[in-house]
C-alpha positions, -999 to 999 in steps of 0.1 A, spaced: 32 -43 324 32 -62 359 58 -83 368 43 -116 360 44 -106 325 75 -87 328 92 -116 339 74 -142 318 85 -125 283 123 -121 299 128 -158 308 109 -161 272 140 -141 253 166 -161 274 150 -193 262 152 -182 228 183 -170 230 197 -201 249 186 -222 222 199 -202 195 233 -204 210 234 -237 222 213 -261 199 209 -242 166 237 -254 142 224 -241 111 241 -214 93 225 -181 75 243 -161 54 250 -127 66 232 -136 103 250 -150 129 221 -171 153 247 -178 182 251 -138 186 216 -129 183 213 -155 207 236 -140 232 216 -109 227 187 -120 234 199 -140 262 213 -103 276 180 -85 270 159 -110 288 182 -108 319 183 -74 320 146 -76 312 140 -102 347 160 -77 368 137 -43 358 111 -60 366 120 -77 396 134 -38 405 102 -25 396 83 -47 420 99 -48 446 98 -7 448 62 -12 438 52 -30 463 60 -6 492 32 19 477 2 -5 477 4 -18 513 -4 13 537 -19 6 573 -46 34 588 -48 38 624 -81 56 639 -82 62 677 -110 67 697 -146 48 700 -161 37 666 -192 58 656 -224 51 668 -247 38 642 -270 68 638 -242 89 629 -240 71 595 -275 80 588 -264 99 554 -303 108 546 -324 136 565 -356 117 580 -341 86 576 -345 61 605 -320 32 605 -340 -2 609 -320 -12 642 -310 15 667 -282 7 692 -283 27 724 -264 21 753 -262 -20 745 -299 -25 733 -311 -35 702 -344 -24 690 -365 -26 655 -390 -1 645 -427 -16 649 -437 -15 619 -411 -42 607 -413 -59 636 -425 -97 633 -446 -108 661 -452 -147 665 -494 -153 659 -494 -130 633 -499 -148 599 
């Protein structure tokens, strides 16, 4: 459960529970509504503070920073397949297409 919902069901119970204590007058026999409402009222704080726990320890594990030193990669070093050519080479600041995809203006 994330903590959206976490939280959203505990403020739930200590709504419920805050208006069976509070506003409910009705009486039923062998049940009293203002302690289950003081219960429920208990349970949903307890409920809001897990889950605010639970986040906040969460959260450290998901946010991690990598550091790489050095030059990035030149491009043909990602070439993964054998015989592949990349469609733009890099080399020493130049940028050059293969001829055969090259678009030459005149030629339609």
């Amino acid at each position: 459960m994330n903590r959206a919902s976490g939280s959203g069901v505990s403020i739930f119970l200590i709504a419920v529970g805050a208006i069976l204590y509070f506003a409910v007058s009705t009486s039923v026999t062998g049940v009293s509504l203002s302690t289950i409402g003081v219960i429920l009222m208990i349970v949903g704080a307890v409920g809001l503070v897990v889950s605010f726990v639970a986040f906040s320890t969460s959260r450290g594990r998901d946010a991690h920073t990598t550091v790489v030193q050095g030059s990035p990669p030149s491009p043909v070093e990602h070439d993964r397949c054998p015989g592949h050519r990349p469609l733009i080479t890099s080399t020493n600041g130049t940028t050059s297409v293969p001829k055969s995809l090259a678009i030459v203006a005149g030629d339609d």
